[in-house]
KOLNU-814319 format. One record per residue (C-alpha): x, y, z; residue in one letter. Coordinates in steps of 0.02 Angstrom, whole numbers, padded with zeros to 5 digits, always signed. Example, Ala and Ser with C-alpha at 12.3 -4.5 7.8 and 13.67 -1.06 7.14 Angstrom:
% residues 2
+00615-00225+00390a+00684-00053+00357s
% end
This chain:
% residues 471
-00820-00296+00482x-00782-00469+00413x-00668-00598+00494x-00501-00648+00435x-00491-00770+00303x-00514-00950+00366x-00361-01051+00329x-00171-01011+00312x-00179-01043+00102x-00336-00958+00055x-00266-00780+00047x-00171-00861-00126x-00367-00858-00215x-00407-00699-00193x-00413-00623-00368x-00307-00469-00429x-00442-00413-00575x-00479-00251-00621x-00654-00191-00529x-00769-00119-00647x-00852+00017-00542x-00960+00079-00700x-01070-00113-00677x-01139-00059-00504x-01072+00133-00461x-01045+00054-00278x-00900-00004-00208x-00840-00175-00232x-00895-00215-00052x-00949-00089+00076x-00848+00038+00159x-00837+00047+00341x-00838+00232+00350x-00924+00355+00235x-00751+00469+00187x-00870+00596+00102x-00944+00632+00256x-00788+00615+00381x-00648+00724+00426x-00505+00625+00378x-00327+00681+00386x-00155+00645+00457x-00072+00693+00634x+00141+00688+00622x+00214+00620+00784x+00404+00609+00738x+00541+00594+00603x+00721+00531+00625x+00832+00639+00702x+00984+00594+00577x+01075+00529+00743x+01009+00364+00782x+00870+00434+00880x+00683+00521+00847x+00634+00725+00833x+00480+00705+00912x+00331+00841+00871x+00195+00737+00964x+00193+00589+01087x+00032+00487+01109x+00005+00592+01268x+00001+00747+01178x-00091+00644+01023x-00245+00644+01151x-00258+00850+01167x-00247+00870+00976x-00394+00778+00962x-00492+00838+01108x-00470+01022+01040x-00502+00964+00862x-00680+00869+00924x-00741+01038+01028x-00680+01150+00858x-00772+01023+00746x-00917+01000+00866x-00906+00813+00859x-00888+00762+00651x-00847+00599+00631x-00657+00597+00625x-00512+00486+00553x-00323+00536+00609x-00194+00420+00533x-00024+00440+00647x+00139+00470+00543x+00311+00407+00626x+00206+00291+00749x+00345+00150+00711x+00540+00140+00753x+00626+00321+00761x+00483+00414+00652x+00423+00448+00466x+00475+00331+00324x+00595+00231+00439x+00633+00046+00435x+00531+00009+00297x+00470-00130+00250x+00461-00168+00443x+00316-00124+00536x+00373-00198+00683x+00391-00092+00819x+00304+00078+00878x+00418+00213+00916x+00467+00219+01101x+00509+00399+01113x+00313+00437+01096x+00271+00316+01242x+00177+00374+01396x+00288+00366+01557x+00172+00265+01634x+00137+00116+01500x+00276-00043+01497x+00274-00008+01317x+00256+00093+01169x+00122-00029+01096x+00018-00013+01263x+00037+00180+01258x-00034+00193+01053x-00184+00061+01094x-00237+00204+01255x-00239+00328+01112x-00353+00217+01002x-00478+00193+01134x-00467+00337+01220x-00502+00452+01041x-00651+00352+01020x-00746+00456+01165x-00701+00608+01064x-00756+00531+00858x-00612+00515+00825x-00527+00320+00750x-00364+00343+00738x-00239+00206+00648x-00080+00236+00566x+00012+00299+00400x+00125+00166+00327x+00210+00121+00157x+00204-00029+00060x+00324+00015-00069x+00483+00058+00002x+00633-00026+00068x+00780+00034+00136x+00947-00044+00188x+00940-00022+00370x+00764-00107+00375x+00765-00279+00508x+00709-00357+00351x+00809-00292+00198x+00926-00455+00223x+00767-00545+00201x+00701-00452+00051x+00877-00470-00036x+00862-00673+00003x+00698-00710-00084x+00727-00571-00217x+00596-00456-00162x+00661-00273-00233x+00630-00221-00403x+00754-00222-00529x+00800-00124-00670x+00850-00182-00841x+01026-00210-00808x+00961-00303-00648x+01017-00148-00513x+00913-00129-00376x+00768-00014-00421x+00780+00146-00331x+00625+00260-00328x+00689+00387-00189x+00788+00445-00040x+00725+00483+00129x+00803+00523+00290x+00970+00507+00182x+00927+00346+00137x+00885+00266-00022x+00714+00213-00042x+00712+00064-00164x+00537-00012-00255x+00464-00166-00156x+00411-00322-00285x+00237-00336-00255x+00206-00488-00366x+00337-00577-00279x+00313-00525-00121x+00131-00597-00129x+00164-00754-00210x+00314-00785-00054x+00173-00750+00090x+00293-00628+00144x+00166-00462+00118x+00018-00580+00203x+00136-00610+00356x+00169-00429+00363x-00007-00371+00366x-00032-00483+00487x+00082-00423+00598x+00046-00262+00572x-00145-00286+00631x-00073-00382+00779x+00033-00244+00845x-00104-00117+00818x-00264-00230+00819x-00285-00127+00668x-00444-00219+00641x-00528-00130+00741x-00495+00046+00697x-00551-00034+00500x-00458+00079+00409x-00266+00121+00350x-00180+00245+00242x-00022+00187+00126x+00080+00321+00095x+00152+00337-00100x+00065+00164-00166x+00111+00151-00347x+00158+00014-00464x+00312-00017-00574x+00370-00125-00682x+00517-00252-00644x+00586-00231-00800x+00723-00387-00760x+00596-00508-00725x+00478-00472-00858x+00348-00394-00769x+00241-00260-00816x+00174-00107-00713x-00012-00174-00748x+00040-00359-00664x+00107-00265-00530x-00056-00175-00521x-00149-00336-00513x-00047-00379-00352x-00088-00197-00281x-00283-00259-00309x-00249-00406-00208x-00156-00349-00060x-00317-00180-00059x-00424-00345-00043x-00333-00441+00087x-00358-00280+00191x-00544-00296+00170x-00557-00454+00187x-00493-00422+00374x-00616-00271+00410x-00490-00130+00360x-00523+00007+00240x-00367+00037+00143x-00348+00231+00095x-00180+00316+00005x-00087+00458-00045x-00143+00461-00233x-00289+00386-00360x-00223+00425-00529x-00032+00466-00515x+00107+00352-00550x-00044+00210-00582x-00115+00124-00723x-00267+00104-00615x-00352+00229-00489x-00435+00044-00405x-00614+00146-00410x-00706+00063-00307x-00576-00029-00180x-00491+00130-00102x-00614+00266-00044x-00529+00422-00010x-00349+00491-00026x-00242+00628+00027x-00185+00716-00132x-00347+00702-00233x-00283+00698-00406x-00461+00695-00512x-00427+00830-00620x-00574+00824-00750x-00747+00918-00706x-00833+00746-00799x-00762+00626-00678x-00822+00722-00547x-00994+00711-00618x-00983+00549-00670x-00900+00475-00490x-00997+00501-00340x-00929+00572-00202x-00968+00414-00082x-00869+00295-00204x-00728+00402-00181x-00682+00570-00107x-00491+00678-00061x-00430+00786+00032x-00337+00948-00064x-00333+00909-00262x-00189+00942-00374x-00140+00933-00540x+00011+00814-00581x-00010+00801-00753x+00075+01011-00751x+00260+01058-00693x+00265+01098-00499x+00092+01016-00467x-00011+01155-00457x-00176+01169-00324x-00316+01146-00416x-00419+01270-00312x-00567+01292-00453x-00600+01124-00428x-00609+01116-00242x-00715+01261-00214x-00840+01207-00346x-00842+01006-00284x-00777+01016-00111x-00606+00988-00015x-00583+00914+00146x-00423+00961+00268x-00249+00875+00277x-00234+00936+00444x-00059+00868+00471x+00002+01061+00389x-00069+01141+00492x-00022+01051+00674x+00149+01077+00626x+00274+01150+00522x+00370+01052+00405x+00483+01160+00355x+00542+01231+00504x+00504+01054+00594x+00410+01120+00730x+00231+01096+00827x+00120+01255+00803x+00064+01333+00966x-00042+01441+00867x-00164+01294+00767x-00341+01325+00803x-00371+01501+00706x-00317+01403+00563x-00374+01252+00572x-00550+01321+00619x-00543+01412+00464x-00505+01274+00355x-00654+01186+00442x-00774+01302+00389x-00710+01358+00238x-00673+01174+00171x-00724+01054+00264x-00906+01110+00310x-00939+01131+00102x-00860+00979+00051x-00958+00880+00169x-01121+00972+00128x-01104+00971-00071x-01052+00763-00058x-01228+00733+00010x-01308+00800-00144x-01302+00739-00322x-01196+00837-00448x-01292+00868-00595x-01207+00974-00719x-01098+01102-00763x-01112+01251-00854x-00985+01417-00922x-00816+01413-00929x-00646+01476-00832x-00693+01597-00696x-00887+01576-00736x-00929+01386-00700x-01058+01347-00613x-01107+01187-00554x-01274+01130-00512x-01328+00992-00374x-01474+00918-00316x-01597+01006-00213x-01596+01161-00321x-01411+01210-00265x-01261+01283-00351x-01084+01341-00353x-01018+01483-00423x-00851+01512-00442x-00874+01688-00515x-00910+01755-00341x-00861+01630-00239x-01037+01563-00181x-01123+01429-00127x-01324+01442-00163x-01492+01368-00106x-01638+01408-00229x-01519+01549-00240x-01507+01595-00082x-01347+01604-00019x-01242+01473+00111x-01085+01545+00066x-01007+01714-00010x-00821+01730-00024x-00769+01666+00142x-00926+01698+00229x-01013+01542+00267x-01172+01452+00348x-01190+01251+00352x-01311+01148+00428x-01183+01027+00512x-01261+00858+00428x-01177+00754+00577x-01276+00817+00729x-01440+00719+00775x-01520+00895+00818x-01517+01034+00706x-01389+01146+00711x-01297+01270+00595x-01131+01319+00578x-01061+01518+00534x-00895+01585+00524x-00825+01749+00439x-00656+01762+00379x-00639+01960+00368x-00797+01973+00502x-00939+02085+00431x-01078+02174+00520x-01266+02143+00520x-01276+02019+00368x-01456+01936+00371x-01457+01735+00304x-01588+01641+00232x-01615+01463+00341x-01640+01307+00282x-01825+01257+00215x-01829+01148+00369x-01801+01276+00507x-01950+01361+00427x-02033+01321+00613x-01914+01409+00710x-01942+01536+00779x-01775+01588+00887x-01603+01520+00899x-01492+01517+01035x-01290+01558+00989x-01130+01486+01038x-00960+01547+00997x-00835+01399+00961x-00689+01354+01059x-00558+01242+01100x-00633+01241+01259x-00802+01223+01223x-00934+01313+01171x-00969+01510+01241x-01111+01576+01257x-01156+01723+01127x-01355+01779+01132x-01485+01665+01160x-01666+01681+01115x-01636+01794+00954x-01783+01800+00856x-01792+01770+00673x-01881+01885+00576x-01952+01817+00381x-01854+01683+00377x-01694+01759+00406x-01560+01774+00539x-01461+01946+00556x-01284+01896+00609x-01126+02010+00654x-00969+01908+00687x-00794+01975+00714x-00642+01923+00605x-00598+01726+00618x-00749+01716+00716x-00856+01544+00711x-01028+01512+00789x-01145+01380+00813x-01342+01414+00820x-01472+01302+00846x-01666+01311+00878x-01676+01413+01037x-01705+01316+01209x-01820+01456+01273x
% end
């Protein structure tokens, strides 16, 4: 990660251009995380409660046993969680302050909040997991510390008839556009980064997610959505140039630029032609679930993430925001999600995509390494050989040093023999492990493989890990 920039005045120089990806298919400068390959989502800790106080769904305390279960479920992938309603009384409150971490998720035995979130950072790191934080750098609302300051130096967007843009409402409250031009030329966004990675020594967790990024133009001073934009670049670059990763909600929607190249990986992955996927590698930029804004209700674009991959928002399925409660019963579904998404997604982004083929329900898309995907029937194939039927699945997990595989059954099934991979050709036996939040259990060890297959029976929901046996 690099240092921060060297004097108080050279954060003015860094440039707001356009990045043309296309020149060097890389990103502008290097990533500190590979998103294609990591488990990336969001963990909600608390909202509002309408009253002056919080609803809390997770403190820091209880932050800790999410991700210990989620690192023995995953067997150890690489993980990012980005906290949401870490600051003041929960989600989308106070904005454009970042100023102080919510004290209702404090441990009882830390003098502060702050001291209770930075044990969470370093304590997740013994379990791959970074975690940072979920903020916005649009909004501002009225009860914000700093909305007297924002009206002062004329730092809200304006409509034509010079009203106060408003682009929402939240927690009651209406959520009005941030001016991004002139809050970089004042210093004001600068100080506020600053005191962001202060609070959090975000720096060291090098990455961030801003929620619902988007440009628009101040129509009442002149400026266009595309100058905006060019202030967008510059604050994405700011971030880098202090070590931190900046990721988002979108690419494409509500931008005039998806900043290819500057932000790896976001949550609603709105790439919604098959060519960009062949054209974009998956380590320049990679998303969560994808959807399709350009269509009313903004429809799941589930052919698309079965035949290039999906990773996991996670955040759905810890709790229930509709209801606005924790789920006690998480780990059936997120362990199907895991194998079912997350294991394919991060196997197809290490190959090259290499073309498509048919059309509607009969695409097929072919990869390096003689693989495919077939929508038709839902498979995933090795010189046709499957790794995946319907929701019946069998990964190498790419993240472990020793070779190991992963299998899971949706429906369960009874005596199903799978091809292994060309380089457990060796192996003669494999011990098995049931997954669980506790661990893993053991299943039968020493089973022998017989022609290069491996006869498996698992039970419904049931998800096993099987490596070369220790015998």
């Amino acid at each position: 990660m690099t240092n921060s920039i060297d004097t108080n005045e050279a954060w003015r120089f860094i440039p707001g251009e356009y990045y043309d990806w296309q020149e060097t298919m890389q990103p502008e400068s290097p990533y500190n995380f590979d998103y294609s390959q990591t488990l990336t989502m969001k963990l909600g800790m608390a909202i509002p409660d309408g009253k002056g106080g919080s609803k809390v769904f997770c403190t820091f305390e209880q932050a800790l046993r999410y991700i210990v279960d989620i690192d023995r479920l995953t067997r150890g992938i690489p993980k990012i969680i980005y906290l949401v309603g870490w600051q003041y009384n929960g989600h989308d409150d106070r904005y454009p302050a970042w100023d102080e971490v919510n004290v209702h998720l404090k441990r009882p035995q830390d003098s502060t909040a702050k001291d209770s979130y930075l044990w969470l950072a370093e304590a997740a790191k013994r379990y791959n997991t970074t975690v940072s934080v979920h903020v916005n750098m649009t909004d501002a609302y009225d009860n914000s510390p700093h909305w007297d300051l924002y009206m002062e130096h004329d730092l809200i967007s304006r409509n034509e008839d010079g009203s106060l843009l408003q682009i929402g409402n939240y927690n009651n409250m209406a959520a009005y556009q941030i001016f991004y031009k002139k809050e970089w030329e004042s210093g004001k966004i600068v100080q506020r980064i600053e005191k962001l990675i202060s609070l959090l020594e975000l720096d060291k967790a090098g990455t961030v997610h801003l929620d619902a990024y988007f440009p628009r133009a101040n129509v009442f001073r002149g400026v266009s959505q595309e100058e905006e934009s060019s202030y967008m670049r510059r604050t994405i670059r700011y971030f880098r140039s202090r070590g931190i990763d900046v990721t988002s909600e979108n690419f494409a929607h509500h931008r005039n630029d998806p900043f290819i190249g500057l932000q790896p990986w976001c949550w609603w992955f709105d790439q919604n032609q098959e060519k960009h996927f062949l054209e974009r590698p998956a380590k320049l930029l990679s998303g969560a679930a994808i959807r399709d804004y350009s269509k009313p209700g903004i429809p799941r674009r589930h052919d698309l993430e079965f035949l290039f991959g999906a990773g996991v928002h996670g955040e759905d399925v810890f709790w229930d925001q509709g209801n606005e409660v924790s789920r006690e019963d998480w780990h059936d579904i997120f362990m199907e999600q895991i194998c079912t998404r997350m294991l394919q997604y991060q196997y197809l982004n290490s190959l090259d995509r290499i073309k498509i083929e048919g059309e509607g329900d009969n695409r097929v898309v072919h990869y390096s390494g003689g693989h495919s995907v077939h929508l038709a029937d839902h498979s995933v194939r090795r010189d046709s050989k499957p790794l995946r039927v319907g929701d019946d699945v069998l990964f190498p997990a790419l993240w472990q040093v020793q070779p190991e595989l992963i299998a899971f059954s949706k429906s369960g099934y009874s005596k199903k023999a799978w091809s292994l991979p060309p380089d457990w050709n060796e192996v003669a036996a494999v011990d098995i492990y049931r997954i669980t939040a506790e661990g893993l259990s053991e299943a039968q060890l020493g089973q022998r493989i017989v022609g290069g297959l491996l006869e498996l029976s698992l039970a419904p929901g049931m998800a096993i890990s099987i490596i070369p046996s220790q015998q």
